[in-house]
C-alpha positions in Angstrom: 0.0 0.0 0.0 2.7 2.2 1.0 4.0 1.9 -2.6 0.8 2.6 -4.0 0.4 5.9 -2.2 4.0 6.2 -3.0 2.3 6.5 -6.9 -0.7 8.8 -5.9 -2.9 5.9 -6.3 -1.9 5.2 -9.9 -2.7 1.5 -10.5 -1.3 1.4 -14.0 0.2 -2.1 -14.1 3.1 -0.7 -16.0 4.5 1.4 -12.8 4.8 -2.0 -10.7 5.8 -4.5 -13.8 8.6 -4.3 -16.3 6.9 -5.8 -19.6 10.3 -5.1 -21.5 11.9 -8.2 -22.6 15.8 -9.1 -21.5 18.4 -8.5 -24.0 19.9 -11.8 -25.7 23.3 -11.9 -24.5 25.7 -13.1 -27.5 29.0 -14.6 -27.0 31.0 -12.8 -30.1 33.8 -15.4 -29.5 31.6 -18.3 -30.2 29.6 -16.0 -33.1 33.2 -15.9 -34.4 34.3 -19.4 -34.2 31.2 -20.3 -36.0 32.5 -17.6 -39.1 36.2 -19.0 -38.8 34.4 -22.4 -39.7 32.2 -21.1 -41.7 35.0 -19.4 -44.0 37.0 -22.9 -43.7 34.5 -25.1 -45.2 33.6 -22.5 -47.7 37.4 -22.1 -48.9 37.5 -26.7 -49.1 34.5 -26.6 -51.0 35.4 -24.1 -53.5 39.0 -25.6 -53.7 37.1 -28.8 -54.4 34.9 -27.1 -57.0 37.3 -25.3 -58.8 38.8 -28.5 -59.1 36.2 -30.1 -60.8 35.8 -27.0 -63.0 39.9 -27.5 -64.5 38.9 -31.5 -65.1 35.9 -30.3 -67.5 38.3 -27.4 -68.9 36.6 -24.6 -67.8 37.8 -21.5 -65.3 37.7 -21.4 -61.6 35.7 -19.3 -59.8 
């Protein structure tokens, strides 16, 4: 009650609950480690593409 009278009697919900949401915390080192992989398998499979591509004759990408 006290913190009610604190509020002049406003009973807006908002002025005793937080509706807002927590922030999503993200790791940047794993966010990273994913894009070091990421840019690892992409280099193996265009190495293994471009590959292919001299085999047929035709120009790497």
């Amino acid at each position: 009650m006290g913190e009610i009278e604190k509020n002049e009697f406003n009973l807006n919900i908002s002025r005793y609950v937080s509706t807002s949401l927590d922030d999503n915390i993200i790791d940047l080192n794993v966010v990273n480690k994913k894009l070091v992989d990421l840019d690892r398998d992409i280099t193996k499979a265009r190495e293994a593409h471009n590959k292919f591509l001299k085999e047929l004759g035709l120009s790497p990408i």
